[in-house]
N, C-alpha and C positions, 0 to 999 in steps of 0.2 A: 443628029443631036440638035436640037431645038435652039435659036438662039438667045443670048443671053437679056433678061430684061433689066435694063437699066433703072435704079429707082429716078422717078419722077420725084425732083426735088422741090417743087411748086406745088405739091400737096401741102406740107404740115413742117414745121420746124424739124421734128423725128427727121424727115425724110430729107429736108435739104442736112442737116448732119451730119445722116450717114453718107449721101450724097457728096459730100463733100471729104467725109473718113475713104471714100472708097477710088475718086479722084484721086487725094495725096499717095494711097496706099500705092494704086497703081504707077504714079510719076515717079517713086522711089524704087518702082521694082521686085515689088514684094506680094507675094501670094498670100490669101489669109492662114496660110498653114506656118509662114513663115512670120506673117504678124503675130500671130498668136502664141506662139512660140516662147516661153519663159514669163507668160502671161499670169498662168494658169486658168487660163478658160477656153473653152472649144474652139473651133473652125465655125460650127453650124452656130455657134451665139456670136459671133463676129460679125458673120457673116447677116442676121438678123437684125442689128445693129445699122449694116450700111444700109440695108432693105428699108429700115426706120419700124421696125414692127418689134424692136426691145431697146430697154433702157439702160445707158451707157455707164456703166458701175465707174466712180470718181478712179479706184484703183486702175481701172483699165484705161481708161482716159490719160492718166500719168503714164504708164505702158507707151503707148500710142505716142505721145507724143515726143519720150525719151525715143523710141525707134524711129519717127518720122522726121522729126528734129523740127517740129510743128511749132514750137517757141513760146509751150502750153496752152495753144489754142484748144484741142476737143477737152481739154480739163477745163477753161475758161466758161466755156459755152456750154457744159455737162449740164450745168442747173437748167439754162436757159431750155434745153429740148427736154431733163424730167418735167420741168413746170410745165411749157408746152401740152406734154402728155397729161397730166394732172386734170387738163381742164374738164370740165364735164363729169369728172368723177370725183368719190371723196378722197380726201388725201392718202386715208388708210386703204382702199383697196385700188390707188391708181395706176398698180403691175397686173394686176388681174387680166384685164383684155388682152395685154400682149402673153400671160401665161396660158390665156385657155387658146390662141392662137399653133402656140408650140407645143402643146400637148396632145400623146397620141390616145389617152384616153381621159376624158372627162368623166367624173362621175357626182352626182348632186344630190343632197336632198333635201325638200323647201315646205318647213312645216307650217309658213304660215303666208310667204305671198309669191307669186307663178319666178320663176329665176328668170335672174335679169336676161341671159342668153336668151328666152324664150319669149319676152313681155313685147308688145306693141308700143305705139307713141300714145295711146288714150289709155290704156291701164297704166300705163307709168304715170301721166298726166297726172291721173287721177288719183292713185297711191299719195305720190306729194303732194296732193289737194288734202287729201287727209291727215298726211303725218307730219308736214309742215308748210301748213298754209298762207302764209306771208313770207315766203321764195317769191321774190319780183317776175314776171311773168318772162322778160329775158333771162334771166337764172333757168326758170323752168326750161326754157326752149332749147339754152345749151346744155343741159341735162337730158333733156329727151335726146338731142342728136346723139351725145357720146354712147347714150345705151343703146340705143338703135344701130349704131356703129357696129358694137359688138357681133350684134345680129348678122353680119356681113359671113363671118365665119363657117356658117351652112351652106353660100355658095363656093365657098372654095373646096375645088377636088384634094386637100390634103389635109382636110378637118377631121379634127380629133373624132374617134368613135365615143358616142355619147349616151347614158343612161343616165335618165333621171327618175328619180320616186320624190310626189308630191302628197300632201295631207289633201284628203278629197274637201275638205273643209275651204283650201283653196282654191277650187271650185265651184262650190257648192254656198258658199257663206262668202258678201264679198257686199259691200255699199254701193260698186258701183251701179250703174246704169246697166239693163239689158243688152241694149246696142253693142257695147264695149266688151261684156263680159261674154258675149256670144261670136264676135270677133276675136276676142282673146283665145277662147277656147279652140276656137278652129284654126288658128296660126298656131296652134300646140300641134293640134293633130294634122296639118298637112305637113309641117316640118318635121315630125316624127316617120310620117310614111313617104315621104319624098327623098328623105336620107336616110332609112333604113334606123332609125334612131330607136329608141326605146325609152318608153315613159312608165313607171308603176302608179297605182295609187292606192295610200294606206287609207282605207275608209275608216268613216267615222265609227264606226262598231268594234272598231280595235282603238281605243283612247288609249292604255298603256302599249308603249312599245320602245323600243331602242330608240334613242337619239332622238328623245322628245323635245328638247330644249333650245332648240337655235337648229341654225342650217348649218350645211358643212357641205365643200365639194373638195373632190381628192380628182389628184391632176399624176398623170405618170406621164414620162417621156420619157424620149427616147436616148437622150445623151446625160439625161442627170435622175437621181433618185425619186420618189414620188412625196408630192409634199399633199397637205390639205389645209386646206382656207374655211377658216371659221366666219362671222361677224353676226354683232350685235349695232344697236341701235346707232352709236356713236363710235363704235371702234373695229376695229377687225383684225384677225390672229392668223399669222402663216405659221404650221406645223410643220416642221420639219425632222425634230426628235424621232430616227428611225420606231421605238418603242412606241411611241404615241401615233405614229403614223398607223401601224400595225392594228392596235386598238381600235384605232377612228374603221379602218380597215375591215376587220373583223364584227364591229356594230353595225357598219353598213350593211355588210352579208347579211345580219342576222335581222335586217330591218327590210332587207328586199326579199328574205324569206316569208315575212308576215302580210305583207301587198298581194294585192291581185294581181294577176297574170300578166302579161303587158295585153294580151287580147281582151282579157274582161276591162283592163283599164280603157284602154280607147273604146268602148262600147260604153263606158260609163259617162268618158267625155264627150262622145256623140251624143246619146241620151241628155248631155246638160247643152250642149250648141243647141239641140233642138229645142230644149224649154226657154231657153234665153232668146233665140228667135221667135218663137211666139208670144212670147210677154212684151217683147218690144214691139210685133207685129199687134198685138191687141191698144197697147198703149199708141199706136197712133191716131 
């Protein structure tokens, strides 16, 4: 049996936290199965929590601290490590990174620009160049790091299995630069064929289809029900409503039935790495 990795509490607030939940836990004698215990939340979200890779719900924080006899310490500091986490992202999707961490299947679909799990530091760069261009250039910087963070998720061995279907339009139609969007393209496709992942793409010859309107990813795991995550320009929706869930469910099916192949898609994104290297190769 492998031995135990201690969280590094000198990364991130998250992690001195739980670092610090996981210290007390132990000085009192209690397993997380016995912390958790009249909680009502798992072992493995507990457990996540001391890791610093989820965030400490206020209710459970009061938990914690009645069994520890912590003197409302992890309830005091609860905000300090959500806000923590918050940084670099919007406020409305700042559970997101640590959801698509726990999740054993990811599923996405991005009608109009590459998903953030997928994007580099110059296509994101540049996105917010266009869609909100007086972000102070420090803003931008810790906005690129936290998404590129995300990105971290493909090298670990217990990463969600992943399918996405993108509008070839995101692709194909985009302001940036060659350079970028020819790098973009090909950090799609080695991280698709490096993790065995799967990409669709709805080309542009099919203009009506399911789930025209916004993006959406739907996330199952494996100790709680499956939810999906909507957003729009300023806000963003967690679905939880078994019935809506279902729905979201059942369009997705019916919109990865109307996509190419996952092999025609990656041969379509090949075909576009190669004209985006050449147009940039011509323009030097």
């Amino acid at each position: 049996m492998p031995a135990r990795k201690d969280p590094d509490a000198s990364v991130s607030v998250p992690c001195f936290y739980g670092a610090e939940l996981r210290f007390k836990r132990e000085a009192a004698g209690l397993t997380l199965e016995q912390l958790a215990d009249g909680s009502f939340r798992g072992i493995s979200f507990l457990s996540q929590i001391e890791r610093g890779e989820r965030r400490m719900p206020e209710d459970l924080a009061r938990h914690v601290d009645e069994r520890l006899g912590t003197d409302g310490f992890f309830q005091r500091r609860c905000e300090d490590a959500a806000r923590a986490r918050r940084v670099g992202h919007p406020w409305y999707s700042a559970d997101i990174p640590d959801m698509e961490k726990q999740a054993t299947t990811l599923e996405e679909w991005a009608p109009n620009v590459v998903p953030g799990l997928l994007q580099t530091g110059s296509y994101f760069r540049g996105q917010i160049q266009y869609q909100d261009p007086e972000v102070p250039p420090k803003v931008v910087e810790e906005r690129v790091r936290a998404r590129l963070a995300r990105g971290e998720l493909w090298s670990r061995e217990d990463r969600p299995s992943y399918w996405g279907i993108l509008a070839e339009s995101v692709i194909r139609r985009t302001p940036l630069p060659p350079t970028v969007m020819a790098e973009q393209v090909e950090h799609i496709l080695e991280v698709m064929r490096s993790t065995r992942s799967v990409v669709q793409i709805i080309p542009e010859t099919t203009p009506w289809h399911p789930l025209r309107h916004g993006m959406v990813k739907i996330m199952s795991f494996a100790d709680a029900p499956p939810l999906v995550y909507t957003e729009g320009d300023f806000a963003g929706q967690m679905v939880d409503y078994p019935a809506h869930v279902q729905e979201y469910r059942r369009r997705y099916d019916l919109l990865r039935a109307v996509a190419l192949s996952p092999e025609a898609s990656l041969a379509l994104m090949d075909d576009a790495a190669r004209i985006y290297r050449d147009e940039a190769q011509q323009g030097d």
